[in-house]
C-alpha positions in Angstrom: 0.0 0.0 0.0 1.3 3.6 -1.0 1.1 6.6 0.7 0.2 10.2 -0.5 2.7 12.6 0.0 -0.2 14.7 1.8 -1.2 11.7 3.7 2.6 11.6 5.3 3.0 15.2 5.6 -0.4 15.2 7.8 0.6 12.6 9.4 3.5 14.0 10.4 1.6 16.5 11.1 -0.3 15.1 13.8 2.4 13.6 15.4 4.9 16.7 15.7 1.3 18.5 17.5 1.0 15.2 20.1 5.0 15.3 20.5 4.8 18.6 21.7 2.0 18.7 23.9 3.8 15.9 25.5 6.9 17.7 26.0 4.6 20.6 26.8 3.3 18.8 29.9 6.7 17.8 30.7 7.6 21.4 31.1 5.0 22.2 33.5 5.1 19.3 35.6 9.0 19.6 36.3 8.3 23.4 37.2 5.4 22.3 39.7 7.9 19.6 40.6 10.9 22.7 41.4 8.1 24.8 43.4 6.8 22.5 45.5 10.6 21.3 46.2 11.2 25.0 47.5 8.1 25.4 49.1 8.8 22.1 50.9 12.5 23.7 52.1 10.9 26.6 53.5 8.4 25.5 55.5 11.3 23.0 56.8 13.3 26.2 57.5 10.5 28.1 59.4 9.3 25.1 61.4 13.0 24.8 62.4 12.9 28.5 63.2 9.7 28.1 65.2 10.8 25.4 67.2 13.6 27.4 68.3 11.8 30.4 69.2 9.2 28.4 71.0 11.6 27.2 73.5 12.8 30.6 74.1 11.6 32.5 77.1 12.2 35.6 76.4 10.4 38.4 73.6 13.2 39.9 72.5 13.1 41.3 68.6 16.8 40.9 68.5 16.6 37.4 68.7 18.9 35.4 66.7 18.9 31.5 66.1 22.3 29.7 66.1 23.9 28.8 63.1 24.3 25.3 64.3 20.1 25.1 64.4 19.7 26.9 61.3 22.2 26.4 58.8 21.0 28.3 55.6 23.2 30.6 55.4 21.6 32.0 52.0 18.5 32.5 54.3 17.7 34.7 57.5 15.1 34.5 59.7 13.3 37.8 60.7 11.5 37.4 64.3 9.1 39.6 65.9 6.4 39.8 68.4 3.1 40.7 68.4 -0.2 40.9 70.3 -2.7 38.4 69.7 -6.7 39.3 69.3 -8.3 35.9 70.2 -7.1 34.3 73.4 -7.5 31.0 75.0 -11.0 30.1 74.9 -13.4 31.5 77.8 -13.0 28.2 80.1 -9.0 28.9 79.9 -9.0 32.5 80.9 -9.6 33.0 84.5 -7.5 30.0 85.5 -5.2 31.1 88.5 -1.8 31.2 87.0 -3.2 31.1 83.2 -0.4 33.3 81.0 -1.6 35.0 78.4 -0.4 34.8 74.4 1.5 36.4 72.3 1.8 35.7 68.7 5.5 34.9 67.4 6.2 36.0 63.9 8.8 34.7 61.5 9.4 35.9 58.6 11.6 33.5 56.0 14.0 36.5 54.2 16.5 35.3 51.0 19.4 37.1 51.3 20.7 37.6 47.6 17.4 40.2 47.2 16.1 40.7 50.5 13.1 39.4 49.8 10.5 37.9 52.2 9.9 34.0 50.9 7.7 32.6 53.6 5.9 33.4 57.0 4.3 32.0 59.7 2.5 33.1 62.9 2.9 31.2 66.1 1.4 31.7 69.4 2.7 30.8 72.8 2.4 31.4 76.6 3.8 34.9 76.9 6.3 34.1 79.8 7.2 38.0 80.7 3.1 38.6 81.5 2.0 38.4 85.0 -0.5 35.5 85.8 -3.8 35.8 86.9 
């Protein structure tokens, strides 16, 4: 059986269009593949920053974590304290030696552009408040 040269060149056609939406999908999965990669590092580095700030005592904006707890050096961790509206739940509050919250921001900065990547807003048992 004999072809038509039309016949091949549609052919051909038809396969160059399905070899690149192929390729095409190929593209954008390995780019959702790269950003959820990142995404996935800095959420590890804040929840590596917040564990470290949680088991501090103090509310100090100057706090800095160790390099030897968070080794990135290409990123910094900005932390800083804030007031939190909703606290513990009615039941909670008037407990005799209850402390308070205060929320526990940390803000995920690259260095190279200064740029703020991620956040996240933690509250804990502000420590410095006086108890009920």
């Amino acid at each position: 059986m004999k072809f038509t040269l039309i016949e091949v060149v549609v052919a051909l056609g038809i396969l160059a269009l399905s070899m690149a939406g192929l390729l095409q999908l190929l593209t954008a999965s390995q780019e959702r593949v790269g950003r959820a990669a990142e995404e996935w590092q800095h959420t590890h580095m804040l929840m590596q920053a917040a564990e470290y700030v949680l088991l501090q005592e103090g509310q100090d904006d100057e706090l800095s974590i160790p390099e030897e707890i968070f080794d990135y050096p290409d990123y910094l961790p900005v932390i800083t304290f804030e007031e939190v509206v909703e606290q513990l739940p009615e039941d909670f509050e008037n407990q005799q030696g209850q402390l308070p919250l205060i929320g526990v921001k940390i803000e995920l900065l690259r260095q190279k552009d200064k740029k703020t990547v991620s956040e996240i807003i933690v509250d804990r048992f502000n420590y410095e408040a006086d108890s009920l």
